[in-house]
N, C-alpha and C positions, 0 to 999 in steps of 0.2 A: 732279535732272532738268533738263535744259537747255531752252532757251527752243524748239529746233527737236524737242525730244522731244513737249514742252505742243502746239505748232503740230502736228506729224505724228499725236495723238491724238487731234484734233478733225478729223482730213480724210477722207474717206469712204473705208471700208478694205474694206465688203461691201456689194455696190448691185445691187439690184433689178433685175434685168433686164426687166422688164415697165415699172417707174418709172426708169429709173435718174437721173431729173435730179432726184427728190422725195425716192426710200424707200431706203434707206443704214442702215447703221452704220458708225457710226467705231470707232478701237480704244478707245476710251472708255465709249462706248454700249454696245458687245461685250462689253466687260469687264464691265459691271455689269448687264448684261440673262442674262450669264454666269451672276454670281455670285446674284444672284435666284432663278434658273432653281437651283442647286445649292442654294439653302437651302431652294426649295421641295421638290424631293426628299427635305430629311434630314428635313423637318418632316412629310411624310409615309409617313413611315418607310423610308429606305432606308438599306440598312448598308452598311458597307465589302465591295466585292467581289458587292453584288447585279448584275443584271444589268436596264437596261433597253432595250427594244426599241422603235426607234422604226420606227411602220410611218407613212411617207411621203413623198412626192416632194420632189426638192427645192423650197428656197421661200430667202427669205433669213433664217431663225431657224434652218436646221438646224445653221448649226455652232455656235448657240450653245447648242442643244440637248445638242450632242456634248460643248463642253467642260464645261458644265454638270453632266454626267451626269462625269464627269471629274474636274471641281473636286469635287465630293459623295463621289467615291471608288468611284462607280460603274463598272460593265465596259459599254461600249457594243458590241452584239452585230450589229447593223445587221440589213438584211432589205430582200427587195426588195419594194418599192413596188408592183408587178404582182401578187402576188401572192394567190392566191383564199384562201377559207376555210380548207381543209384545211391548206394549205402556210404558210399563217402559224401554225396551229394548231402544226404539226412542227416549224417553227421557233422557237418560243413553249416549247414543252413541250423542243426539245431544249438548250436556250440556258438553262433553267432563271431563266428572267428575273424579278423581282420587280414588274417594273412594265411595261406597255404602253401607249406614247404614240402614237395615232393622228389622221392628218387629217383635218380635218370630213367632206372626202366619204370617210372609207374606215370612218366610225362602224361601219356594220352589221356589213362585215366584220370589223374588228376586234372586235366585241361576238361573231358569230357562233363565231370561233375562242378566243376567251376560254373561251365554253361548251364548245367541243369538248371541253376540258381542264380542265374544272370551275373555273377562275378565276373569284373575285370582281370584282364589276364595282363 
């Protein structure tokens, strides 16, 4: 690795549009908040080829969410963010997802469409 590859890994590669002068990652930070992110999935049992759903808007973790779910071997299914009980539930139940990761404000919903389809919470 070269000296401008070390320098380009520590410079802010995803930035917080809300913070952008504070909250960043670098492709360093990416890469290991990545790889975090994927060992928590296999340690919570996800296998090669499950599927998981993330229901939420963007933020600055979602692509590490993506490659995460990636790195682990995961199928990332996506889902729109708007979406009510029922229509997460259709998309849940047709995407045959293993795991559903929602955001704080979208708990209920997400807990609601779980149940629709008899998923453990």
């Amino acid at each position: 690795m070269s000296h401008e590859d070390v320098k380009d890994a520590n410079n802010p590669t995803f930035i917080d549009s809300d913070n952008p002068e504070t909250t960043h990652l670098t492709r360093s930070s990416f890469r290991l908040w990545s790889k975090r992110f994927a060992i928590g999935l296999q340690k919570a049992g996800l296998q090669l080829g499950d599927g998981v759903l993330l229901f939420s808007g963007n933020n600055l973790f979602l692509p590490v969410v993506f490659m995460g779910i990636t790195m682990a071997g995961g199928i990332f299914p996506g889902t729109n963010p708007s979406y009510v009980n029922r229509e997460l539930a259709y998309q849940l139940k047709g995407s045959e997802s293993k795991f559903l990761i929602f955001a704080e404000d979208s708990v209920e919903t997400g807990i609601a469409a779980a149940s629709m389809i008899s998923v453990e919470k």
